[in-house]
Structures are given as structure tokens and as C-alpha cells.
PLY file of the C-alpha trace (Angstrom):
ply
format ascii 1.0
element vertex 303
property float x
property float y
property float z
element edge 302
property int vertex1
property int vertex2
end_header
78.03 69.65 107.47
80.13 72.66 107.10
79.72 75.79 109.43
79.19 78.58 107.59
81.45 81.53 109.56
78.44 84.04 107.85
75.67 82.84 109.94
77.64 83.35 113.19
75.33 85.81 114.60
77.60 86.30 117.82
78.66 89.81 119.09
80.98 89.69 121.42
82.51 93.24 121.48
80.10 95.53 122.70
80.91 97.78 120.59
84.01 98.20 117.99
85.47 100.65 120.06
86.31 98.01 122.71
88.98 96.48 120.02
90.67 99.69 120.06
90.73 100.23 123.76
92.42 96.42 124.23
95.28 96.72 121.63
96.09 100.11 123.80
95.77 98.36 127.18
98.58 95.51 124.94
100.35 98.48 124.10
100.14 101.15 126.65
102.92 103.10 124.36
104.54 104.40 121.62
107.52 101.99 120.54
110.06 104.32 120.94
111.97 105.30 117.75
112.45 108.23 115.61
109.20 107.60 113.99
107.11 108.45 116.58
106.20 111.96 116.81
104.50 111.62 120.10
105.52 114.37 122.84
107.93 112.57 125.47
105.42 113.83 128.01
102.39 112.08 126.94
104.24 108.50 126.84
103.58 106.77 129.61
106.00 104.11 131.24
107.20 101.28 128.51
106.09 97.63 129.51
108.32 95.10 129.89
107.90 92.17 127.78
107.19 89.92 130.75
104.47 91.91 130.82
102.71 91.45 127.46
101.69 87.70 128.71
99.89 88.82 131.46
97.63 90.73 129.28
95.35 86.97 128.81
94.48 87.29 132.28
93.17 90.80 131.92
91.32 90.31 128.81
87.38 90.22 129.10
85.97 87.41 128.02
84.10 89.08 125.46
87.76 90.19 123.79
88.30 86.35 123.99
85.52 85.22 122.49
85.84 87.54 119.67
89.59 86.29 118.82
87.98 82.52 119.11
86.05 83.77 116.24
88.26 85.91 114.37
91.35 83.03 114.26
88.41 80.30 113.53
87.37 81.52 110.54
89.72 84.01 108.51
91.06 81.36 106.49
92.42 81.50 102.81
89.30 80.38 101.16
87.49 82.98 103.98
89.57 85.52 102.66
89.42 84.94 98.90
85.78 84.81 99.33
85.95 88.02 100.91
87.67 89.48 98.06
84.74 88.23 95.43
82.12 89.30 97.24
83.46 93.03 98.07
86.24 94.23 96.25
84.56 95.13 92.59
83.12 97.97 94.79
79.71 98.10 93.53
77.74 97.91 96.67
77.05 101.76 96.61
78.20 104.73 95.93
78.74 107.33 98.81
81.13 110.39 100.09
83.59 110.46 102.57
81.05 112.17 104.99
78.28 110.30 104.47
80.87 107.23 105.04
81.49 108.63 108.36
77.83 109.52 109.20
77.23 105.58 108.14
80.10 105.15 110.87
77.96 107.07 113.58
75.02 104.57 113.77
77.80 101.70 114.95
77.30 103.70 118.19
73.95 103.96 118.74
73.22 101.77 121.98
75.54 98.50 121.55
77.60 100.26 123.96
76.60 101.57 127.04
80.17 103.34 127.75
79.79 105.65 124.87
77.94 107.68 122.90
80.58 109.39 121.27
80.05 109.54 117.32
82.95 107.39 115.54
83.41 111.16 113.41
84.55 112.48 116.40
86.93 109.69 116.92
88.19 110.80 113.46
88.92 114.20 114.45
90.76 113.64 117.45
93.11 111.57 115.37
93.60 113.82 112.45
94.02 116.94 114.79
96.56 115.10 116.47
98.15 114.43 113.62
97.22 118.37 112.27
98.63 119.87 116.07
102.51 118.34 115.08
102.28 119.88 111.59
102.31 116.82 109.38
101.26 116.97 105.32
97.85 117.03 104.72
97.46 114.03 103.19
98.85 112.48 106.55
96.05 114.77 108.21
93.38 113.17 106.10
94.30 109.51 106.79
93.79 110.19 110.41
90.53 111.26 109.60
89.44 108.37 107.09
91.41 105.48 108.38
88.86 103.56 110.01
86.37 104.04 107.11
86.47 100.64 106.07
84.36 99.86 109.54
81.08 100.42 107.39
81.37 96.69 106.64
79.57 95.97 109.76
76.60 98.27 108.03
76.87 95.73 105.11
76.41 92.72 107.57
79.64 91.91 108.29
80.26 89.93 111.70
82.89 91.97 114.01
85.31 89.42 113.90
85.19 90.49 109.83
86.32 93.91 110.14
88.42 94.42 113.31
90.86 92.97 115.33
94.87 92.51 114.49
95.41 91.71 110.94
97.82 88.68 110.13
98.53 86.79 106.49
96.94 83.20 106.39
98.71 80.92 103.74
101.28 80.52 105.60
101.98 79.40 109.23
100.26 81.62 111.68
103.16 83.24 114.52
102.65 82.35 118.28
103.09 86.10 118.72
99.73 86.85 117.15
97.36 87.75 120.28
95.19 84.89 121.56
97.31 82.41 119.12
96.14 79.14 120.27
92.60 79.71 118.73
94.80 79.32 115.49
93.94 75.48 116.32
90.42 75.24 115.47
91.28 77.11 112.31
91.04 74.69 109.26
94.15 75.99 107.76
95.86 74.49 110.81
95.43 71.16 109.16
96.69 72.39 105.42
100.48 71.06 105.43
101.03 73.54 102.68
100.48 76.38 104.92
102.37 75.32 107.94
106.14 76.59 106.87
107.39 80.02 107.42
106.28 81.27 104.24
103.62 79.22 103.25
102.39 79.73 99.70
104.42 82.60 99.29
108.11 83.30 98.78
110.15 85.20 100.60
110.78 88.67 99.92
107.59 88.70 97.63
106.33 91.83 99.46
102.90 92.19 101.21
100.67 93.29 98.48
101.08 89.50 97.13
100.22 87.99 100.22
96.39 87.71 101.61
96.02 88.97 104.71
92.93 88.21 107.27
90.57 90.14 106.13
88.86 93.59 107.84
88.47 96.97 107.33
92.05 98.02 106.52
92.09 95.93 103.67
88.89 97.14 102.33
89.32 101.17 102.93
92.39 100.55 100.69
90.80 99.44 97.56
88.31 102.18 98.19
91.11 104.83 98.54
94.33 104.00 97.29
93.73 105.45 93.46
93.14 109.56 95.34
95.89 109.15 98.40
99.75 109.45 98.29
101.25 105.54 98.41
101.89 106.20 101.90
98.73 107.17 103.02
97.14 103.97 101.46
99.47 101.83 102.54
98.92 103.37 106.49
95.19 102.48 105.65
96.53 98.70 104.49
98.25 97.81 107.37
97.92 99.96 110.56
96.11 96.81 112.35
99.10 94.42 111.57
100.39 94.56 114.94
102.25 91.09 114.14
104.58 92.91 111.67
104.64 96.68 113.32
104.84 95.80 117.39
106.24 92.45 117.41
108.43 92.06 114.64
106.65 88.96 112.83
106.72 88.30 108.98
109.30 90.68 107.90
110.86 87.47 105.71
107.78 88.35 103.78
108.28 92.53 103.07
110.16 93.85 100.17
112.36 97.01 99.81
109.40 98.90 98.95
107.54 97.69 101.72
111.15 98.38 104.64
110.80 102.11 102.69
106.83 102.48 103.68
106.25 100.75 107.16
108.04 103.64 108.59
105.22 105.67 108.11
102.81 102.98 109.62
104.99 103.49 112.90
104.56 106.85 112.91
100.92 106.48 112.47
100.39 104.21 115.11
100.83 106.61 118.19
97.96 109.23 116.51
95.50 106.13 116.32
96.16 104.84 119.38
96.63 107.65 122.15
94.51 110.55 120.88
91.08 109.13 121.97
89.79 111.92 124.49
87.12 113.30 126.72
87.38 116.25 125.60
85.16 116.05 122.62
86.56 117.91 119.66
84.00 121.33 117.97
82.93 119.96 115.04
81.16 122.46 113.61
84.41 124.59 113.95
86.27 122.34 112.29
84.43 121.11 109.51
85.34 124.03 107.00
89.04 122.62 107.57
88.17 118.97 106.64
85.71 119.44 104.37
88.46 121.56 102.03
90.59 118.76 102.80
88.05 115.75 101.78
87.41 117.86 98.18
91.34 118.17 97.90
91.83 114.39 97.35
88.36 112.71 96.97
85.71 112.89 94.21
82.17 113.86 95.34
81.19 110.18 95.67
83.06 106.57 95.87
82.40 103.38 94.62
82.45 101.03 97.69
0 1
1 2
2 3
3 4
4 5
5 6
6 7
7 8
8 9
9 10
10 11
11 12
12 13
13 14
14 15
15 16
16 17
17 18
18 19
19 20
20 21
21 22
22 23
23 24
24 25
25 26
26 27
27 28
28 29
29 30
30 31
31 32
32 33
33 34
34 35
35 36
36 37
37 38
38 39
39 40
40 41
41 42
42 43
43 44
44 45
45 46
46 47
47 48
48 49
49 50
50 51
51 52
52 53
53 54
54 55
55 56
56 57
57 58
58 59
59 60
60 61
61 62
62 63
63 64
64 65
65 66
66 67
67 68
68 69
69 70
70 71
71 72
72 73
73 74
74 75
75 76
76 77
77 78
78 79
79 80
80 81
81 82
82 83
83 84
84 85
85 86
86 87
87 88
88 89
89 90
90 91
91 92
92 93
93 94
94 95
95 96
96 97
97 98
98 99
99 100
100 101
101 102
102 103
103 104
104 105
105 106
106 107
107 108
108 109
109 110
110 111
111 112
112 113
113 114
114 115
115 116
116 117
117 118
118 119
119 120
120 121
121 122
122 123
123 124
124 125
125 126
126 127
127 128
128 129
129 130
130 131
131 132
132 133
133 134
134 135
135 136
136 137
137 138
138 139
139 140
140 141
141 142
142 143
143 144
144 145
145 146
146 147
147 148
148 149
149 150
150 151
151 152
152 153
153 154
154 155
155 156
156 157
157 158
158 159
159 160
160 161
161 162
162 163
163 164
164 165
165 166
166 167
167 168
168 169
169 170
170 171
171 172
172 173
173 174
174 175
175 176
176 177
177 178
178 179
179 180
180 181
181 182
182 183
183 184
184 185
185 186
186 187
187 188
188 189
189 190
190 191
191 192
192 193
193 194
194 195
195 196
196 197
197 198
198 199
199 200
200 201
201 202
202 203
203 204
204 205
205 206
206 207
207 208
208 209
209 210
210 211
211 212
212 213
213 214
214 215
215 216
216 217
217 218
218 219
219 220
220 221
221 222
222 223
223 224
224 225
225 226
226 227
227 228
228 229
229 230
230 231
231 232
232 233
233 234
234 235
235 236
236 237
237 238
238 239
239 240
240 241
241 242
242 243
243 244
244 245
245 246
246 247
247 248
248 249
249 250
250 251
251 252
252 253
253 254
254 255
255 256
256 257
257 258
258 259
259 260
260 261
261 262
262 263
263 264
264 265
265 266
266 267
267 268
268 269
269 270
270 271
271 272
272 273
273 274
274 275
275 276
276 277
277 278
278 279
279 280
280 281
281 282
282 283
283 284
284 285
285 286
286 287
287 288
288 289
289 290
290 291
291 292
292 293
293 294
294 295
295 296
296 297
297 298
298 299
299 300
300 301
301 302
């Protein structure tokens, strides 16, 4: 018989914050380029490579568990399935801020760290990005980039909406984090996807090839007709830490794709680093962002 990856009822992250907190402990810094905007001050001491390895030791086992899961079970049919089920966008029909209230109950008590609503998460990032004068469109990714987490509303397991993003199709890279759980993944045994580009060719460019699916992917369908190209593709890929931090799959981009990951980079540091205790005034700020949601969004989306 089959498993069916939907009736995994295992939650191994407390909450989806604790995702967020182990790609930073992976990578403690901004790579350092011309991309990142970052103050030289606030960038702590680069790791050494050497390091990176030792980061299996220090993983919790509940981080573990949850990339068991996650590199089980995002397969190409997985994925494709994914893509029926969600991507005519006619579950409902809600605004921005009432996608980020939705966000607020993924607190609630699942973690007992926290109880810091997600839209103050989304603040912190888009001030960030506000404080160093970038566009406003750039401002209003920040804010809406993690959006796409209402899946887990919509009964999505965790290991279906966060965690590093990687294509399947095509053979999986030892540098994706925990890759040895790549071996229970059924697509391990497809010869057709065990070469370097799989079922793609090279150079094809990323929007042909499937990639694991989560909440980046979603947010983009939701957004990508109302934001600039480069703030949808941020939304896209800002968890493919295979391509972005370690180099993988570039045989796979496209001169379009070398002209926008740029702007991923520069991303990165705002989504990464700007998580604070000191919790930002919302009520002060919401004039600001609520200007800024009208600017580019409709009163309601189809999601």
C-alpha cells in the first residue's frame, strides 16, 4: 500500500518560526558582496566552510525530523499534485491584511518561545528594508513575503510550506541540508531523474523547472500579476538556499534569471537578520503600510 505524505499528521517544528531561526544558525551572515546592503557593523564573523558540517550535530532533532519528511515526500508527482490542487486560486478570496491576521493564529501556543504575531515579523523586515531607503515595492515584499505560510491554515503539513526549496526532476545536490534523507525519496529510484539536469535542459531557466513545493511558490502565483518582476521573483525563490548560498543548479538559470537573483541576494540579509526584541509600533506604522498595500494590491485576492 502506498503512504499517502497527506495523512502524515507529524509536527515536528514547534512552530514555523523555528525553520527560520536554523537556516540563520547555517548562515550566521550575509554572503558578502555588493548586494548586500547590510551595515558592516551588524555582520557578525563569516563561518568557515568547515564549519557548515558541523551544523548536523547542532540541529534538534525536531529540525531533523522535519527534513526526513520534507526530502521523503516532495517528489515530482508530490509537486504536480500540489499544483492541481492549489494553484487555480479559488480557495478564497482575502486581503493582504487579513492574510497576515490568518498568519497570526500560526502562533497561538505551538510555541512556547514566542508569542510574537508573524505581522510583526513582517514589519521588522520591511522596515529594515524601509530604514536603507530601498523602492517601495522592495519595502512591500519584506512585508508580504512569507504570505504564502497560510497554507498551513489550509491543512498543509509543515514540511509543505517551509524549509529550503530545491527542484526535483532532476538529481537532488549533496549540498542540500540533511541530503541523505533524499534516499527514502521515491524519485531516488527514477533513473530519469538521477543526471544533472534531469528532465530539464540546461539553460531552460527556473520558471520551467518544478521546484519542491512551499510557500514561496504559492505567494507567487498569488502576487506576481500586482508586483514589479523582481519583487515576485524574491517571493519565488528566497528559500532556495541550494542556488543563492551554495551555488547549486546554476546549469539550470537563464540570462533572465543571472539578471534577477541579484535581487534575491540582496533580500536575503532583511529576511534573515532583522528578527528583533524590540517589537516594532504597529499602530504607528500601519498608515505607512496600509497606503502601501492599496498602492499595488486590489482590495481582495484570489488564493
Amino acid at each position: 500500500m502506498t503512504h499517502d505524505p497527506s495523512s502524515d499528521t507529524k509536527r515536528p517544528l514547534s512552530s514555523l518560526d523555528q525553520w527560520d531561526d536554523d537556516v540563520k544558525r547555517r548562515y550566521p551572515e550575509p554572503a558578502p558582496s555588493d548586494d548586500c546592503d547590510t551595515p558592516p557593523a551588524a555582520q557578525p564573523k563569516k563561518k568557515k566552510p568547515s564549519e557548515f558540517r558541523n551544523y548536523r550535530a547542532e540541529a534538534r532533532p525536531s529540525v531533523k525530523e522535519f527534513y526526513r519528511l520534507n526530502h521523503t515526500y516532495q517528489t515530482v508527482d508530490f509537486v504536480r499534485q500540489k499544483h492541481r490542487e492549489f494553484l487555480p486560486l479559488r480557495r478564497c478570496r482575502m486581503s493582504v491584511w487579513e492574510a497576515l491576521r490568518e498568519l497570526d493564529k500560526l502562533v497561538d501556543d505551538s510555541d512556547p518561545d514566542t508569542d510574537v504575531p508573524q505581522i510583526e515579523h513582517a514589519l521588522q523586515t520591511a522596515e529594515a528594508i524601509r530604514a536603507q531607503g530601498h523602492p517601495r515595492w522592495f519595502i512591500l515584499t519584506g512585508l508580504i513575503h512569507d504570505l504564502g505560510k497560510v497554507l498551513c491554515l489550509f491543512g498543509e503539513p509543515q514540511w509543505a510550506v517551509v524549509g529550503d526549496t530545491f527542484p526535483v526532476g532532476c538529481r537532488f545536490s549533496e549540498k542540500i541540508v540533511f541530503s541523505e534523507f533524499f534516499a527514502e525519496n521515491p524519485d531516488s529510484q527514477v533513473p530519469e531523474y538521477q543526471t544533472e539536469c534531469g528532465i530539464y535542459e540546461p539553460g531552460c531557466g527556473l520558471d520551467q523547472v518544478l521546484m519542491s513545493w512551499g510557500h514561496d511558490e504559492y505567494l507567487y502565483h498569488v502576487v506576481k500579476d500586482y508586483l514589479p518582476e523582481e519583487g515576485a521573483y524574491i517571493i519565488r525563490y528566497h528559500s532556495f538556499y541550494p542556488l543563492h548560498r551554495e551555488g547549486e543548479y546554476t546549469h539550470l538559470m537563464n540570462d533572465y534569471d543571472r539578471r534577477m537573483l541579484p535581487w534575491v541576494k540582496k533580500f536575503n540579509p532583511f529576511d534573515l537578520y532583522t528578527k528583533s526584541h524590540d517589537r516594532p509600533d504597529v499602530d504607528r506604522l500601519l498608515p505607512f503600510y496600509e497606503e502601501l498595500v492599496n498602492e499595488f494590491f486590489p482590495p481582495e485576492l484570489d488564493w
